[in-house]
N, C-alpha and C positions, 0 to 999 in steps of 0.2 A: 808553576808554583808562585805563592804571591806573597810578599814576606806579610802584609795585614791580616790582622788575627781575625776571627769568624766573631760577627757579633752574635752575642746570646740573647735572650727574657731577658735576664737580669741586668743586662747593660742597657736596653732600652728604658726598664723600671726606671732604672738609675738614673738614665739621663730626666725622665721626665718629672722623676723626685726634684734632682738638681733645677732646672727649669722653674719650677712652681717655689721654690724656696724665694727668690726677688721679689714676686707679687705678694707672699705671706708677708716680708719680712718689709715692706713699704706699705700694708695695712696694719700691722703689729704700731710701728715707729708711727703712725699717722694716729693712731687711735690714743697713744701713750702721749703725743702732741697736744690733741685734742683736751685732754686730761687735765694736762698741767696748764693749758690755757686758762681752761675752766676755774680751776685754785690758786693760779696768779691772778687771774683778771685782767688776760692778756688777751684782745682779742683778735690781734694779729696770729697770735701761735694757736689760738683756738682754730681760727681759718686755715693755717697752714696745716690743720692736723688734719682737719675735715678733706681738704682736697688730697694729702697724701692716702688716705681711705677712701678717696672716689679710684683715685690713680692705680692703688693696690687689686682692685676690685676690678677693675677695667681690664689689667696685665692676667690676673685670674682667668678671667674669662677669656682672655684674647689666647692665654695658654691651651686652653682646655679646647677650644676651637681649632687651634692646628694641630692639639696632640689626636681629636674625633677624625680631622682632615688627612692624617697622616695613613691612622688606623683603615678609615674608610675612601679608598680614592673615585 
């Protein structure tokens, strides 16, 4: 008998929901960077918003490749 509980679907969903929410949530805040770069005339915060939206983009993708790798070994 093993005291750890049986994983379900729903906790893998879960986890992979969780996962993917850093990549959203560092193109959200990069894009919103971007932004206010733009309407200040800032173009250091314009740069930083751009790369945290390459960054975001990247973590997405780099998710989505181990979540395909995990699925298919």
């Amino acid at each position: 008998m093993s005291d750890e509980p049986e994983k379900t679907i729903e906790d893998e969903n879960d986890g992979s929901l969780k996962q993917k929410i850093p990549g959203l949530g560092q193109y959200l805040i990069g894009e919103l960077e971007t932004i206010g770069g733009v309407l200040s005339g800032d173009p250091l915060a314009q740069a930083e918003g751009e790369f945290n939206v390459e960054v975001g983009t990247v973590r997405e993708e780099i998710e989505d490749d181990l979540e395909e790798s995990r699925e298919n070994p």
